[in-house]
C-alpha positions as CSV (number, residue, x, y, z in Angstrom):
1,X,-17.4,-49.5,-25.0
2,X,-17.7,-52.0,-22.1
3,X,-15.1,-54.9,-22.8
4,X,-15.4,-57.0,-19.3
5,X,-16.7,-53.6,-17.7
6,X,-13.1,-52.8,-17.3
7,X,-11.8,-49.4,-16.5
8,X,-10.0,-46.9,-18.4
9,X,-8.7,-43.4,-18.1
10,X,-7.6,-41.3,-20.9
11,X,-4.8,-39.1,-20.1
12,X,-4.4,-35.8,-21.6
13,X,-1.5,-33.2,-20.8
14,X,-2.0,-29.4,-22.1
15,X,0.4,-26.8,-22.1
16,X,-1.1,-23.7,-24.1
17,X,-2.7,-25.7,-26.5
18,X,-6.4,-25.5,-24.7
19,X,-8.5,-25.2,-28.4
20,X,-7.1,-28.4,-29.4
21,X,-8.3,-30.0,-26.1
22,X,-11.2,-28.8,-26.3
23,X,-11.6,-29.5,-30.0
24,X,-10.8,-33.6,-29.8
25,X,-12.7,-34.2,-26.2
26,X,-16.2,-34.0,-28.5
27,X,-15.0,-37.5,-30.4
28,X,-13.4,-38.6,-27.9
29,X,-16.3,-38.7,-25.3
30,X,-18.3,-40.1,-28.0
31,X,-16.3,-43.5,-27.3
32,X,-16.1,-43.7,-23.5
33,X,-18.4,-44.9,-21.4
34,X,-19.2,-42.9,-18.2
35,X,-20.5,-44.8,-16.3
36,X,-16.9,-46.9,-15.7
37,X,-14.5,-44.7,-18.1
38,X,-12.9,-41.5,-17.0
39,X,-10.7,-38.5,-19.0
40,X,-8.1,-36.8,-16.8
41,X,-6.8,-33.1,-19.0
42,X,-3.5,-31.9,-16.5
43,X,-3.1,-28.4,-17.5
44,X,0.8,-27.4,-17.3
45,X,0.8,-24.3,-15.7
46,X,0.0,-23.2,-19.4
47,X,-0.4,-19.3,-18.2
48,X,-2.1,-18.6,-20.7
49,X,-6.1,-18.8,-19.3
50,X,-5.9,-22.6,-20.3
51,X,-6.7,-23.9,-17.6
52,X,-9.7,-21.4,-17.1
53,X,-10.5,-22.3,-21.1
54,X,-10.8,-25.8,-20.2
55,X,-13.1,-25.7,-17.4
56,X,-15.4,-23.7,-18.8
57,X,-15.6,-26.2,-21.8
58,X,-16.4,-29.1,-19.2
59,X,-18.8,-26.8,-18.0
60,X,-20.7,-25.9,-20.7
61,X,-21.1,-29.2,-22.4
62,X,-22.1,-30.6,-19.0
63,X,-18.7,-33.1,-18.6
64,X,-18.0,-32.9,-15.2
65,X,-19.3,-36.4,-14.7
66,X,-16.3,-37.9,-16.0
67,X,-14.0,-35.3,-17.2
68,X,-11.8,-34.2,-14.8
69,X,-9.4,-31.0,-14.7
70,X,-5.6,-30.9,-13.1
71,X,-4.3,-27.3,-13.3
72,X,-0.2,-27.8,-12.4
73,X,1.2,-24.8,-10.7
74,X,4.4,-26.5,-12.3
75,X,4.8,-27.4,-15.8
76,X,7.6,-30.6,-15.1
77,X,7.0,-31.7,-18.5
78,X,5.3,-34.7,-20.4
79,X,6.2,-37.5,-17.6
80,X,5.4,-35.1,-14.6
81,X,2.3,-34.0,-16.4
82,X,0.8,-37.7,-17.2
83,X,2.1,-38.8,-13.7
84,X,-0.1,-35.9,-12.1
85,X,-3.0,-37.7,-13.3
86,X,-1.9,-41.2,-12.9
87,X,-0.4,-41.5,-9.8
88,X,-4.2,-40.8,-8.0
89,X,-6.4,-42.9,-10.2
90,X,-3.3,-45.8,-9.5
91,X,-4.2,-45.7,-5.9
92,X,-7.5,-45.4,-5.7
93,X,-8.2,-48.5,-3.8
94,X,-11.5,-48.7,-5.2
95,X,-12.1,-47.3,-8.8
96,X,-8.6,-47.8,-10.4
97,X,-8.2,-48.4,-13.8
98,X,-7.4,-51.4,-15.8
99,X,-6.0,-49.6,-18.5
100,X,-4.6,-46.2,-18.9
101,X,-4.1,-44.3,-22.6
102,X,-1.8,-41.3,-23.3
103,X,-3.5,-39.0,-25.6
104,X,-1.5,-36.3,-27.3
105,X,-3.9,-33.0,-27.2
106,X,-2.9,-32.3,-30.8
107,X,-4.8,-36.2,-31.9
108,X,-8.0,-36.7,-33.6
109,X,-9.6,-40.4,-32.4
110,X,-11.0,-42.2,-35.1
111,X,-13.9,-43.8,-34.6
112,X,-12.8,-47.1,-33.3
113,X,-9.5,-46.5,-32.0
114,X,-9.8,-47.0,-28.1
115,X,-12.2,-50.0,-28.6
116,X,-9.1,-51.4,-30.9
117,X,-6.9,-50.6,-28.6
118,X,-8.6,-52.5,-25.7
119,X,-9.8,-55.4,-27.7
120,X,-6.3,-56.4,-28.6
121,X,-5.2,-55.8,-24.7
122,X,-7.8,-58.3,-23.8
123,X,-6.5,-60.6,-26.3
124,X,-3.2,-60.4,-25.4
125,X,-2.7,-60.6,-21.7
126,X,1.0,-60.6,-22.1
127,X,0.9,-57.2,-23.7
128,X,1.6,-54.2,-21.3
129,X,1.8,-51.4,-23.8
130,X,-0.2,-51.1,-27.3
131,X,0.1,-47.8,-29.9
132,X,-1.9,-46.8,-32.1
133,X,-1.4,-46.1,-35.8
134,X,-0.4,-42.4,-36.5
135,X,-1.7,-40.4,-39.7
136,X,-1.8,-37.0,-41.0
137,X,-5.1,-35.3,-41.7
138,X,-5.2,-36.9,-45.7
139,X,-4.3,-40.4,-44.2
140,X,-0.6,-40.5,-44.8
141,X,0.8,-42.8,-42.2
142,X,3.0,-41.3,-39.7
143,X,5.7,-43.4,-38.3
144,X,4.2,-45.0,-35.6
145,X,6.7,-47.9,-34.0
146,X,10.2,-47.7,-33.3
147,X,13.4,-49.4,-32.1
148,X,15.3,-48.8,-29.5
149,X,18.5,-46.5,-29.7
150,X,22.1,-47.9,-30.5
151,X,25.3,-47.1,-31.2
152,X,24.5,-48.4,-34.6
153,X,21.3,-46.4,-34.7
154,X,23.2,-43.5,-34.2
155,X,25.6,-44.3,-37.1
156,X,22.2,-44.9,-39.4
157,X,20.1,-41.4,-38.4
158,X,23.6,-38.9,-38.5
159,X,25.4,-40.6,-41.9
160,X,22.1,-40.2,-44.2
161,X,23.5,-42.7,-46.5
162,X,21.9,-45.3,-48.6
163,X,24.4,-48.1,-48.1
164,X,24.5,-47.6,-44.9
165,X,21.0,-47.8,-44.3
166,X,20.7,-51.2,-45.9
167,X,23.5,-52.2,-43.9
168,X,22.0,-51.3,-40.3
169,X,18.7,-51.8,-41.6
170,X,17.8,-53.9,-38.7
171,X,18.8,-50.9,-36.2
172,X,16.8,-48.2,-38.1
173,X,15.1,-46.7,-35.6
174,X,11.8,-46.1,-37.5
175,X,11.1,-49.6,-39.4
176,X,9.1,-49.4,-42.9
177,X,5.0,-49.1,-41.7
178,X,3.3,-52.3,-41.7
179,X,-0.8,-53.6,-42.1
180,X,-0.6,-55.6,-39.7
181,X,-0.3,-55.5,-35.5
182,X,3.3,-56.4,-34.8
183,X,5.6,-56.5,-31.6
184,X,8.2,-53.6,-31.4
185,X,10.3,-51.7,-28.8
186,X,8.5,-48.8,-28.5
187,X,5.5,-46.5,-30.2
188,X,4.7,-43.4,-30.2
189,X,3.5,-41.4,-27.1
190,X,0.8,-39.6,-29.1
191,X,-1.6,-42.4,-28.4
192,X,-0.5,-45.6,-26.0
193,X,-2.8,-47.5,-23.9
194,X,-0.3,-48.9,-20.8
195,X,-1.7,-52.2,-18.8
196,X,-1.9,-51.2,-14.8
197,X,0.1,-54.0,-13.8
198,X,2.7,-52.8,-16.2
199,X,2.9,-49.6,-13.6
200,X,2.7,-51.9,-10.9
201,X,5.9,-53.6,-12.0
202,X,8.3,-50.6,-13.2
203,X,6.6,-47.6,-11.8
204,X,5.4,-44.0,-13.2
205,X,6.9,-42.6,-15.9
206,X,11.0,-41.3,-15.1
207,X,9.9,-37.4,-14.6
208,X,13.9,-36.9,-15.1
209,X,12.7,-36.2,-18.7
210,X,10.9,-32.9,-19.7
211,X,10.0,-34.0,-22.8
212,X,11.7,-36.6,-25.9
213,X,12.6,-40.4,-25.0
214,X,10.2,-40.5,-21.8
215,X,8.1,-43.2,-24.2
216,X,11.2,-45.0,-25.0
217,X,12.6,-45.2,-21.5
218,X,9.5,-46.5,-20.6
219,X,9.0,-49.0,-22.8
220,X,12.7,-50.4,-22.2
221,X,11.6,-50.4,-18.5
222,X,8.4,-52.3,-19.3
223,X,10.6,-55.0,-21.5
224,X,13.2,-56.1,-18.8
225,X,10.4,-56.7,-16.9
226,X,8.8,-59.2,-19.4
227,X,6.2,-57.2,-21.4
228,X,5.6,-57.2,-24.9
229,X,4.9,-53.7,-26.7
230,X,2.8,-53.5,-30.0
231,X,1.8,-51.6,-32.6
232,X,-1.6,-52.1,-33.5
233,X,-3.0,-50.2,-36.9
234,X,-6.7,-51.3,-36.8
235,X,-6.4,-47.9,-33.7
236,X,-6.2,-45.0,-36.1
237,X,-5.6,-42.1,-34.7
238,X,-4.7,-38.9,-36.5
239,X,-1.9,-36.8,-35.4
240,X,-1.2,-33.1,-35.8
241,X,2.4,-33.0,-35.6
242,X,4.1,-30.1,-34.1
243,X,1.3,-28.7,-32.8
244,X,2.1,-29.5,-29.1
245,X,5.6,-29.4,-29.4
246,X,6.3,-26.7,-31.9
247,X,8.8,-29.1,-33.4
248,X,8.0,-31.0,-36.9
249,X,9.7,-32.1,-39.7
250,X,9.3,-32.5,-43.6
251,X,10.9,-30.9,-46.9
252,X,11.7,-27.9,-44.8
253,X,14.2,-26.8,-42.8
254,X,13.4,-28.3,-39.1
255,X,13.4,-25.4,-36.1
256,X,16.3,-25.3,-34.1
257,X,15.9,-28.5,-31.2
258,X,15.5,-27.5,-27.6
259,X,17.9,-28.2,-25.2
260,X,15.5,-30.5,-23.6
261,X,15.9,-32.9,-26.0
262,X,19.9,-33.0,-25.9
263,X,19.6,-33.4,-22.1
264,X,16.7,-36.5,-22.5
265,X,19.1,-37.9,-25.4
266,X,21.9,-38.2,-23.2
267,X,20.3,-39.2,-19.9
268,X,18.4,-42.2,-21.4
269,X,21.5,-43.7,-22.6
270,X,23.7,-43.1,-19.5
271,X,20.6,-44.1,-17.1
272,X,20.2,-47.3,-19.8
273,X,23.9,-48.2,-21.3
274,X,26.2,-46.7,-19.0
275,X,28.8,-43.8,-19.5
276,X,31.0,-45.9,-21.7
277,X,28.1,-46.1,-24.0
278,X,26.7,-43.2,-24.1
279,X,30.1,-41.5,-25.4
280,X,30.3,-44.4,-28.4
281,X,27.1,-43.3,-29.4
282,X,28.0,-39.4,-28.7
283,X,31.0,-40.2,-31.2
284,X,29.2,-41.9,-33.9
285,X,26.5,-40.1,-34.2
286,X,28.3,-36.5,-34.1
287,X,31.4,-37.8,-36.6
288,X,28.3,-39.6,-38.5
289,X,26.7,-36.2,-38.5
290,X,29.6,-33.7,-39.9
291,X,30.7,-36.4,-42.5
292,X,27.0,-35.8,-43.7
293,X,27.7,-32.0,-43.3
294,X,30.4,-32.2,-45.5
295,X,28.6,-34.6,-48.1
296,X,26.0,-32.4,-48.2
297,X,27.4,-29.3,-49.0
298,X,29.8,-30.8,-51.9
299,X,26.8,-32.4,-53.2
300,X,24.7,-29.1,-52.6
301,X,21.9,-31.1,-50.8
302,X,18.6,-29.1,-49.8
303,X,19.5,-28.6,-46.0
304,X,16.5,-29.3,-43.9
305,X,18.6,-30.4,-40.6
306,X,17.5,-28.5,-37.4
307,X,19.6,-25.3,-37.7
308,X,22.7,-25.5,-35.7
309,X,22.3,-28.7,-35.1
310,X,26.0,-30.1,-35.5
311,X,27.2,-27.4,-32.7
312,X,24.3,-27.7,-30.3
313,X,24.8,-31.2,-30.6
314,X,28.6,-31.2,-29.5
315,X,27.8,-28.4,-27.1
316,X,25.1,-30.5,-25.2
317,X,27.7,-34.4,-25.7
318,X,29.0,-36.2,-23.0
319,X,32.2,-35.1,-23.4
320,X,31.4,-30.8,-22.8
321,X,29.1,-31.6,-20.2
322,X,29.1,-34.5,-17.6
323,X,33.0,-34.9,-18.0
324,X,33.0,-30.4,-17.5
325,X,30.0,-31.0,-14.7
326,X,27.5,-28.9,-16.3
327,X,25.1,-32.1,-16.2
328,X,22.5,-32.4,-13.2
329,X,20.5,-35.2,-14.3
């Protein structure tokens, strides 16, 4: 894969999943050239002998040449992690990369999915970020592109109600999947290929976030500036949810979420919308949320919401915790 000899470097942050790194790097080498492409795996302070796990891989299947290893003495998260291995190849005055892809470690690259990726970037100079198309193990497509939050977005994902989702249709955050490559707001971080000028315009990833809406943020950032984001489905990529995060979803009842992903929720719509905002869209989406509490339980609905969800989220609003100071963002 030599499109216009022009550089790349895959970007891969661990945190105790070392098997799965190790696992994916076989296919994954398998489509990167050496002699101009590099992989950068930034362990996060896993403690757990991944980083030792890891380097012994490289080792043994004789990668050194263009696999490189960051063990963090700090795990700061998805941003800080990908940053770690960024920031470096960014300023190398002499080898930096054209292009840069985020790699979740729990992904599978198909067979032509970077070469996708890059073909469409060259095709597209006006596109700063691409993302691949998402699937589960049998092929079922994962959702893949998104829209950016809203107050009306909010209403949509808390009420859980038909009407209402045909009504706000155009502000559901996760559009119907489509065959074709399409603009969007914002994909997934599981597998996104970023343009180096795009960094050159807005920076490195907002390490304010540990993990949860680091992607989005970013993608925002990279619109005001003038770039276009795609989706692009011909880059298959398959994605073993949960596996990294320990959170997934389905016909069961979801795990309880991390307060990580309160805090991330709330800082990316103060640091985007403003205070104002950001308690609209507290108040819709936590009155959107009990109404469907209520509906649920009259209408003795299976209950897969993350468990405690309604008081976690009211614990972790605006209103009990920048207004009571408890916020340090």
């Amino acid at each position: 894969m030599t499109i216009n000899k022009q550089r790349l470097l895959v970007v891969i942050v661990n945190y105790k999943t070392s098997e799965l790194v190790c696992s994916m790097l076989s296919n994954l080498t398998s489509q990167l050239d050496p002699t101009i492409d590099k992989v950068c795996i930034v362990d996060n302070d896993s403690a757990d002998n991944s980083a030792e796990k890891l380097a012994q891989h490289i080792t043994d299947n004789h990668l050194q040449h263009f696999v490189e290893l960051i063990a963090s003495e700090h795990n700061g998260g998805f941003s800080y992690g990908n940053n770690l291995a960024i920031r470096p190849a960014f300023n190398d005055p002499i080898q930096s990369p054209d292009f840069y892809l985020l790699l979740n470690p729990d992904t599978i690259v198909t067979a032509s999915a970077i070469s996708e990726l890059l073909e469409f970037m060259n095709k597209h100079p006006q596109a700063g970020i691409a993302g691949s198309q998402l699937e589960e193990p049998d092929g079922t497509i994962q959702g893949s592109f998104f829209r950016f939050h809203s107050i009306l977005s909010e209403l949509n994902s808390s009420l859980h109600l038909g009407i209402i989702s045909r009504l706000l249709s155009k502000w559901t955050i996760s559009p119907e999947m489509v065959k074709d490559e399409c603009l969007t707001d914002w994909v997934a971080g599981a597998s996104m290929m970023i343009r180096r000028k795009v960094f050159e315009d807005i920076g490195l990833m907002d390490e304010h976030y540990f993990l949860y809406f680091e992607e989005t943020d970013f993608c925002l950032q990279a619109k005001r500036k003038g770039w276009q984001c795609w989706y692009v489905p011909q880059s298959r990529v398959v994605h073993l949810v949960g596996q990294s995060t320990g959170v997934v979803s389905g016909n069961v009842k979801c795990p309880r979420r991390p307060k990580y992903w309160f805090e991330a929720r709330q800082y990316y719509f103060i640091k985007n919308h403003g205070y104002f905002y950001t308690m609209m869209a507290d108040l819709t989406w936590g009155l959107g949320f009990t109404l469907w509490r209520l509906r649920r339980f009259i209408q003795r609905k299976q209950d897969t919401d993350p468990e405690n969800m309604l008081v976690d989220f009211w614990r972790n609003s605006i209103f009990l915790t920048v207004f009571n100071g408890k916020n340090k963002s």
